[in-house]
N, C-alpha and C positions, 0 to 999 in steps of 0.2 A: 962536560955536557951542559951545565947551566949557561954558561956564555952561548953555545948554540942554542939555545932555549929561549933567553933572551933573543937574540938574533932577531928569532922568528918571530916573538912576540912582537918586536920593534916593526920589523919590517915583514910582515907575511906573504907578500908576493914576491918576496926574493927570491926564486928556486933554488938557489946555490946554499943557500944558509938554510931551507929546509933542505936539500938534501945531504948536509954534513951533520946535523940533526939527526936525520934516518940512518946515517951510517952509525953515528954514537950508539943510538938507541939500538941495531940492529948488532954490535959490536957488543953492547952489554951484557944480550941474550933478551932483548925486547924485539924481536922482529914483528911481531904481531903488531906492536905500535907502529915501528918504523912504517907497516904497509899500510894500516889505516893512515896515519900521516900524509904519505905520499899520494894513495888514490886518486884526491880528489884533484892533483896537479897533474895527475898522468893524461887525466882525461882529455886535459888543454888539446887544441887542435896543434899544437907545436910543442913540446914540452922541452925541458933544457936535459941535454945528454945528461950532466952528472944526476939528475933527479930520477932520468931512467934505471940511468945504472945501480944508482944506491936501491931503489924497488925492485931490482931483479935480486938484489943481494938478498934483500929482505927476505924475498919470495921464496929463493935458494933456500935460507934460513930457514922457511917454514915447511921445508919439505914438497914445496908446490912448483915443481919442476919444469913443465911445462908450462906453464905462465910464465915463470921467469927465464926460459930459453925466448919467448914470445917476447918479451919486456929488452931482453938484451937485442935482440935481432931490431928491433925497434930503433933501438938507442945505436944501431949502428949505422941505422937511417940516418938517424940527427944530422941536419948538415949545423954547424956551430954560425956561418957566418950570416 
């Protein structure tokens, strides 16, 4: 988790390396983090499929079900190219 951590520190607008970040921390039993983490990129008018997906994980995680059926349904939107 410290190399994702780094990652992000390095480069913050990376989506992909925060959302392997989110998945560590949501993998640990931190999903609380992992979703404050993710929020503020969810928001983006395009946001990157993996970053949705690891925020619906999280969400999942936190027992907030409904958000994160909403967050996946999203992320299925994603077109990648």
């Amino acid at each position: 988790m410290q190399a994702a951590r780094k990652a992000v520190e390095l480069r913050p607008l990376d989506e992909e390396s925060v959302a392997l970040l989110a998945v560590y921390l949501t993998q640990a039993g931190r999903p609380r983090e992992a979703a404050d983490l993710l929020d503020p990129y969810a928001r983006a008018s395009k946001p990157d499929l993996d970053l949705l997906t690891a925020r619906g994980m999280a969400l999942s995680a936190l027992g907030r079900r409904e958000e994160a059926l909403a967050t996946f349904a999203r992320a299925r939107e994603t077109d990648r190219s």
